[in-house]
Every structure is written in C-alpha cells, then in structure tokens.
N, C-alpha and C positions, 0 to 999 in steps of 0.2 A: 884629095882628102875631103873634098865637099861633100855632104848628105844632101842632097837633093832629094825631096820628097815630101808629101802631101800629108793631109792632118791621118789619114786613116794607114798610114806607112811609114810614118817615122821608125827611126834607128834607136835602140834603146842598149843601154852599158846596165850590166851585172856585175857588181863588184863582189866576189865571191869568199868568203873565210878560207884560211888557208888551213885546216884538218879536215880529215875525212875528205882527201881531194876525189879517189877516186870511186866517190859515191855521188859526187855533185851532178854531172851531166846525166843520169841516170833518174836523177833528182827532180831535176827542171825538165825533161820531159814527160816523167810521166806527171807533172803536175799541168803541165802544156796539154796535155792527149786530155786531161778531166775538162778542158773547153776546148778540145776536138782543133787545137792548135799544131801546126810544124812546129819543129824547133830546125829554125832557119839563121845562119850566121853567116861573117864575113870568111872570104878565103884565108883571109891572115889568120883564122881561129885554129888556138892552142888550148889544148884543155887543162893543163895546168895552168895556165896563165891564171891571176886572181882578176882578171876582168875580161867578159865576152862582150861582143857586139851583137842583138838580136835582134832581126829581121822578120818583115811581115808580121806582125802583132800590133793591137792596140791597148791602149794605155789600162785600159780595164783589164785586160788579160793581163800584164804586168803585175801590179797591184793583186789580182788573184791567186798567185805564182808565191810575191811575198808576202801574201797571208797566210803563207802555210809552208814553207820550206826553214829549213834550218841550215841549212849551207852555203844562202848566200845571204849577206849582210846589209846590202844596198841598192837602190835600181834608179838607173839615171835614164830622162829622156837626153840623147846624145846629141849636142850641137854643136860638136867639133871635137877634132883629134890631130893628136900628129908626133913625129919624131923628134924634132924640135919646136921651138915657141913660135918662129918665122913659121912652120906650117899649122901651128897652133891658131895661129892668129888669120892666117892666109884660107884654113877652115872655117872659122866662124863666120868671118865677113863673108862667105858663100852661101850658109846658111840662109835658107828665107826668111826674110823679114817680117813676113806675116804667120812666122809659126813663132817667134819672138815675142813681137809686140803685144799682144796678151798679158804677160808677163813682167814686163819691163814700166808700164804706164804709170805716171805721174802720182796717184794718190794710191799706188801698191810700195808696201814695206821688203826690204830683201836684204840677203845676207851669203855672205861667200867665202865657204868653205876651203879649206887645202888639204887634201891625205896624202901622204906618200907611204908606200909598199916599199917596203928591205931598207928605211931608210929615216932616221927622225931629221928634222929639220927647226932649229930656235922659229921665236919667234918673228922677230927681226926680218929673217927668209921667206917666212911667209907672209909677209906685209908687204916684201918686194912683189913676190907672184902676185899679189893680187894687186895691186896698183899696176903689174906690166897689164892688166884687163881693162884699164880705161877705155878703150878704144872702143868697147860693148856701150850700146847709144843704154842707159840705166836711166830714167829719172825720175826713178821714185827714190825713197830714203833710205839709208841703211839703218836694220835694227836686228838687233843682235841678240836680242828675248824672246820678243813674239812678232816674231815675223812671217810677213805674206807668203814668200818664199824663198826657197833655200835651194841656192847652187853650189854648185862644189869643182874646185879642178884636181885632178886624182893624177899621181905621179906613177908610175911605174920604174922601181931601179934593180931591177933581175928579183930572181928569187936566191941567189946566194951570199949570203952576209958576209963571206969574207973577202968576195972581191965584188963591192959595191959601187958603182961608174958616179965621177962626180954631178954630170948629167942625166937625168932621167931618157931609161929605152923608148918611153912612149908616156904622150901625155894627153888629156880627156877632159873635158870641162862640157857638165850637161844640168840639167834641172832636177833636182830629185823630187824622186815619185814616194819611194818606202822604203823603208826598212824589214828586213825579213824579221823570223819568229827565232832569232839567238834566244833570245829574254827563255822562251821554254827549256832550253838546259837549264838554266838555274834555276827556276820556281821549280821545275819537276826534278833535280836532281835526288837524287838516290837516297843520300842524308836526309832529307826532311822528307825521306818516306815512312807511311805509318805501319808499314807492312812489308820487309825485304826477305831477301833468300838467299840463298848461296852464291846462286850465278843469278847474280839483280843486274842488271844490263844499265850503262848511262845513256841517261836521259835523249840525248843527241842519238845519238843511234838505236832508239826504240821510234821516233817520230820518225827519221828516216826512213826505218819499214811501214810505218804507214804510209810515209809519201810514196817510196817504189811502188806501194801497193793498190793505190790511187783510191785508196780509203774515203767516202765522201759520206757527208748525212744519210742516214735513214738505212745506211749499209747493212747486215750482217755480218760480222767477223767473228772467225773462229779460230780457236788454238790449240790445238790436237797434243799439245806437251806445255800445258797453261803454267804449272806452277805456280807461280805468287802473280803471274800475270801483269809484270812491269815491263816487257818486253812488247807487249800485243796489246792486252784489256787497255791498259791505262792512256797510252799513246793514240790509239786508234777513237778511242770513246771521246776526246779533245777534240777529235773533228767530227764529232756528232755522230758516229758509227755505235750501233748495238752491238754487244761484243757477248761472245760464250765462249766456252772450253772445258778441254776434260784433261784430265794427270791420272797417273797411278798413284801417285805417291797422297795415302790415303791423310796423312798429316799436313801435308801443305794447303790442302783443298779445303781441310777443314780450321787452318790457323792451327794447329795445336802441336805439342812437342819440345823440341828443343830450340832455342831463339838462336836469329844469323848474326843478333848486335854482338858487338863487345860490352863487357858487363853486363849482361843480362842471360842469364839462363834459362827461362821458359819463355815462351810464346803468350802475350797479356790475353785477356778475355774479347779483346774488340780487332785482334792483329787477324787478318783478313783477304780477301779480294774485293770484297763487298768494301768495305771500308778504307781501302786504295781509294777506288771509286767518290767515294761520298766525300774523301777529303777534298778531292778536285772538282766538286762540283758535278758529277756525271752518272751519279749513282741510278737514276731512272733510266738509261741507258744500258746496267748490268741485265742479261737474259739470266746467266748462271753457269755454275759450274758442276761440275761431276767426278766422280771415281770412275775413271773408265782405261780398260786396255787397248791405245793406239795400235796394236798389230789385229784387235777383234773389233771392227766397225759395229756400233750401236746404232747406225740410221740408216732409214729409209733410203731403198734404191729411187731418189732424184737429187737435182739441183736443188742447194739448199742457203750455200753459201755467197755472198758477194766475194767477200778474200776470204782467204787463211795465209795468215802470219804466224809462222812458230820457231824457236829455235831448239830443235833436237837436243837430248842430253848426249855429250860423247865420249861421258863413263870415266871425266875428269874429278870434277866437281859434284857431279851427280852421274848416280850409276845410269845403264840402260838395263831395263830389266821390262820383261811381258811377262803375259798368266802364262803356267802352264809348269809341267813337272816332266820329268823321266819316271816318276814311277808309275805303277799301275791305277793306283786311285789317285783321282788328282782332283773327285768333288766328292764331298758326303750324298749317301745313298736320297733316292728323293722324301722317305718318312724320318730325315734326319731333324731331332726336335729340341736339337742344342741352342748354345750359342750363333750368333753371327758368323758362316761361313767366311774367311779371308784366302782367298787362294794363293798357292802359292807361285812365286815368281821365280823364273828362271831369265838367262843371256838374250839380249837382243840386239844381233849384231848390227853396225851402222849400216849394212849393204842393206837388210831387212827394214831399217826403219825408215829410210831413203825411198827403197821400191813402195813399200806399204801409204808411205806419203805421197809419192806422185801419183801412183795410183785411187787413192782418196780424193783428191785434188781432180783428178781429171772426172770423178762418179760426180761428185757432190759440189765443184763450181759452177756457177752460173758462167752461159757462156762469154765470152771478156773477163771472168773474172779473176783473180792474179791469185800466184801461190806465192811467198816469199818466205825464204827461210835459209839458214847459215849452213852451211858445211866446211868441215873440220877437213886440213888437209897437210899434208907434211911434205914441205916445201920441194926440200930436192929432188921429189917425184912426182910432185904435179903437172901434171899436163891437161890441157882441155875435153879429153875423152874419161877423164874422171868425174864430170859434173854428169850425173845421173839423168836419162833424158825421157820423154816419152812422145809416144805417138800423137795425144791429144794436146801436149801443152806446149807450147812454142818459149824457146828460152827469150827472157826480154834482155837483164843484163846479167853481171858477174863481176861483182867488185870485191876486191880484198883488201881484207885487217889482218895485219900485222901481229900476232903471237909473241914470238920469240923468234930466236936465230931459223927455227929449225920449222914452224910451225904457222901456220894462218888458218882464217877460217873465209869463206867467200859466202858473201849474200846472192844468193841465187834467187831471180826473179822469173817467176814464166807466168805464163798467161794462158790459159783455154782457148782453144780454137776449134775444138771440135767435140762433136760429143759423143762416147765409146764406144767401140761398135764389138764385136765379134771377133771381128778379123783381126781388131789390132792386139789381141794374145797372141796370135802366128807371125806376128810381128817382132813382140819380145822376144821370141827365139829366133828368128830370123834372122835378127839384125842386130850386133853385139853391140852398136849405141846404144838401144834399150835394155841393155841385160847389166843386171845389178854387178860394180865394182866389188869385187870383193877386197880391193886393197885397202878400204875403207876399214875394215873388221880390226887391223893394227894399229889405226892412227894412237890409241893408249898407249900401247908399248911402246910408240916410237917416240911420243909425248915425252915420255918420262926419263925412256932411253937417251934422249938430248940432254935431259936437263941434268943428269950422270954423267956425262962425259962434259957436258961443262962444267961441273964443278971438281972436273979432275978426277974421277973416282968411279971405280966401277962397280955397278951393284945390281939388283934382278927387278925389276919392274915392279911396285906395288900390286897385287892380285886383289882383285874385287870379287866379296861373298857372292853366291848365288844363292 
C-alpha cells in the first residue's frame, strides 16, 4: 500500500459525486487531454467507485481538472490507503517524509477532515478516527476557520445502503487540493434563468457538454438547433468560448411568443439569448444567432468551428421540422413584392438530422475539434450499431441518461480526424456503419407508445402537424 514517489509523480484521489456516474470518466479525460495529459490509474480502478486513484499528473494539472469539471467534488494529493486502519496506518508511515514535511511544520495551521460514502457517522466517531491519526509527526496547530491546510480521511462503505458493512471497504487519508465546480448547478440552474424553453436542459449537464467537448478560451462554438441556447451558448461561454448558432424556430431566436414559465403567458421584451448571456456575465462573448434550416447549410466550404455542441429536437417536446414542401411552389416568384417570405416547413426525420450533423461536423470542424450531441434511443433495441458514425469523426465516448422504463438518450462525443475527401461518399454506401439508421424515425411513437401502456391503456400516438 505504499506510494512511493517523487514530487513530479505523486498519486492523487478524486472523490467523485455520485449522479451522472456514467458521464464522469468521459469527463476527466477530456479535461486531462486540454493539457495533453493520460489519464492513468491504479489496477484496482472501478469506475463506479466515488473515488479514483490518478497517476502520472502534477498538482497543476489537478487543480485544472477541478477548475472546471462538475462531476467530481474533491481532489486529494494521496498519502496513504488501505483496507483496514492497520494498512492505513502501515501506508502512511511508508510515505516519504520529505513530501510530508512541507506541510506538517511548526508555525503551519491544519485541520482534519472525516467523509464517509453510504454511510453517516455522530460525531463522537469521528473524533475517534482522527485521534486513531496521532502517530502522523503534525506540529503545527489545529484550527478549524482559517486554516493552512486541510486533510481529510475518506471512508468508503459500498454503494448500497441497504446492506451497509459496520467497517469501511477501503479507507484514504491525503491533503486536499480543490474542490470541483458543483457550485455551477446551482448559480446556473434553470429557475433563475432569465430566458428558458421548453426542453431548458439542467445546469449540470449543459457544462458537462462543454467539458466532453473540451471547450477552452478563445474557442468558437456552435449550435446548429440553438433554441434558447442553455444547453450550448450559456455553458460553453463560462469558460471563455464565443458561441453562435442558428434554429428554425423563428420565435425562439427572436424571444417572442408564448412564455415556457408557469404563470406567465407571453415572452417579456428583454427574454432572450443575448440576455442568458449578459445575466452571467459573458455577453461580449455572444457572436449571434440566426433563423436558419439545419438540413440547408448557410456556410462556407471550410473549417469554421472549434466545437459544436447541440441537442437535436426528437419531436417530443419540440417538433423536428426543415424548409421545404410537397407542393409545386414552395417560394414566391423572384418579382414577388409582398410581405416577408416564411417558408414553409415540413418532417425531418431523426435518421436525416443525425446524417446531416455528422456530416456538418466533419465539413466545418476544425481538425481535433469535437462534435457532442444527444441521441434519443428506445431502450429495448439499442444496440451499438445505432450510434450514427462517419468516416471523418472518430467516436470519443457514449454515456447514457436515463428517460423512462422504456427510453434514454446517449451523449455522443466524436472528434475530427480527418478532413473530407471524395472517397468517403463511396464509403457511406459501402459500409452500413455509415449509412443512416433508420430506426431512429420511430423513436416518437415508441416514446409515447410506452407511456400508454404504462398507464394501463391503449391509445394511438399523439400526431405532430406538418
């Protein structure tokens, strides 16, 4: 159980929040890869577990991880571990002395923590733990306000609450470094937004995608189905990225219409994207937004983007709907000297909106640069050959949220690797990985069709105007 190792390798403990587990590791490396870091651990690493051990990093690198992740909640430089106290203790005393002694000196203030996971403990308990810590050579003062620094010993007791072991599985006593960015769910939640929508996304999983997305200063981001732009603009621009985007949906982009609060019926005069922005401080950051049809690309053939972050509409909440018509006129003639032309909208199935995004993605990223976006999926037929794929973007990860009994949706991350060629159109037909799912086009009916047969009753699918 000894850490042996030098100032530029020490061992370092993640104590990780226990929601949105299986977004975390996805997390912390792509915030590791923004300073061109492994993410390197021990053999005993579980990824559910709420605490990793990571390897080869320095303390700055650490510290930059929690200055910007929302999934893990604390970061310890690791000076021992173990199964029991006797290896608790039989770890520390192995610890070198001179990565200690820094820390521990005569006119430094310190103070020592106890957390235990699945598990409360009076106080009484934890006065024992930390008096069983004498044996640590300490001699400076304890103070419990403002203190030099702060240790902590972290308890681990399974993750299932109903059969909780009177002894903890594994225990950890190391030096804290940070605290991650939790605080950003709650300043940015939803509620004290100035500007929401229909499908407003929490807070926590809007930063999320900028983290997958390895969103950094000075970035461009873009959001090809903006909306109210709490999912992408607002999250993304917190870490210093310029953000744009375009929607169909010609009332959203402009604030106006009907309001997503309760009790409020119209959309006020300042309700906004611009004004998201300016509440948190990032409004010189907004490039803008537009009315534009994601199936008819507005830009120029190059690299335009650092990311694009978006989450598709999938005709739940909000319809999917492109330009265009069945009948024969479907623009006024070119000496038409009316009104404002508004064209009209027909079906856009999710197979089309999917293909039409990775294909965007692979024209208009820069190359490294990430696509991240949700996909809608109905559970009992999921399988891995339904995540849409392409020749140019390399999938990074694939975590999923939870819906319903019947239903998820998986954030899909890929990354540019190469930039378009010719060839790879004979590739989309070549090779049925490339070729758009069409099982995607049902995921509505089956949405709904779940939610009918759980409430015991059978009835025909809500049908969406065109």
């Amino acid at each position: 159980m000894a850490l042996h190792c030098g100032r530029a390798c020490r061992t370092y403990l993640l104590h990780l929040a226990h929601d949105n587990v299986d977004f975390r590791l996805p997390e912390i490396k792509a915030l590791l890869s923004l300073r061109s870091r492994p993410f390197e651990t021990s053999d005993t690493f579980k990824e559910k577990s709420p605490f990793w051990q990571l390897n080869g990093l320095l303390e700055d690198d650490i510290r930059s991880v929690m200055s910007r992740t929302v999934c893990a909640k604390s970061a310890f430089e690791l000076w021992g571990h173990g199964k029991t106290q006797s290896e608790l203790k039989t770890s520390l005393l192995e610890y070198p002395p001179e990565n200690m002694a820094p820390y521990l000196q005569q006119n430094l203030t310190y103070k020592i923590n106890v957390y235990t996971f699945n598990k409360t403990l009076d106080f009484k308990d934890r006065i024992k733990k930390i008096d069983a810590l004498d044996f640590l050579p300490f001699e400076g003062k304890v103070n419990l306000k403002d203190t030099d620094h702060i240790f902590c010993l972290l308890e681990d007791y399974g993750s299932d609450p109903n059969n909780i072991p009177e002894e903890p599985l594994h225990m950890y006593f190391g030096r804290w470094l940070a605290d991650g960015q939790r605080e950003l769910i709650r300043s940015y939640s939803v509620k004290k937004r100035h500007f929401i929508g229909n499908t407003s996304m929490d807070a926590g999983l809007s930063f999320i995608m900028a983290n997958h997305a390895g969103v950094k200063a000075d970035d461009l981001v873009y959001d090809p189905f903006v909306g109210t732009g709490e999912q992408s603009l607002v999250a993304c621009s917190h870490f210093g990225a310029y953000v744009s985007g375009t929607d169909i949906d010609y009332n959203t982009i402009h604030g106006i219409g009907k309001a997503s609060r309760k009790n409020q019926k119209w959309r006020g005069p300042d309700e906004n994207i611009r004004a998201n922005l300016r509440q948190y401080g990032t409004e010189s950051l907004y490039v803008d937004v537009m009315v534009s049809d994601a199936s008819k690309t507005i830009w120029r053939k190059n690299a335009l983007f650092d990311a694009i972050v978006t989450d598709p509409p999938y005709g739940i909440r909000e319809s999917t709907r492109r330009t265009g018509s069945h009948k024969d006129i479907i623009r006024p003639p070119d000496d038409f000297a009316g009104e404002s032309f508004v064209p009209v909208s027909m079906a856009y199935h999710l197979s089309d909106i999917f293909a039409d995004l990775l294909n965007f993605a692979a024209h208009h990223l820069v190359l490294g640069g990430r696509l991240v976006y949700w996909l809608p999926v109905y559970k009992p037929e999921y399988c891995e050959e339904m995540v849409p794929l392409h020749p140019c973007l390399a999938l990074i990860s694939n975590c999923e949220q939870t819906l319903s009994s019947h239903t998820s949706r998986r954030l899909i991350t890929m990354e540019k690797s190469k930039e378009p060629e010719d060839s790879d159109k004979l590739v989309h037909l070549a090779d049925p990985r490339f070729s758009s799912y069409q099982g995607h086009n049902s995921f509505r009916e089956k949405y709904f069709s779940g939610l009918t047969k759980k409430n015991g009753r059978e009835s025909k699918p809500t049908q969406k105007t065109e």
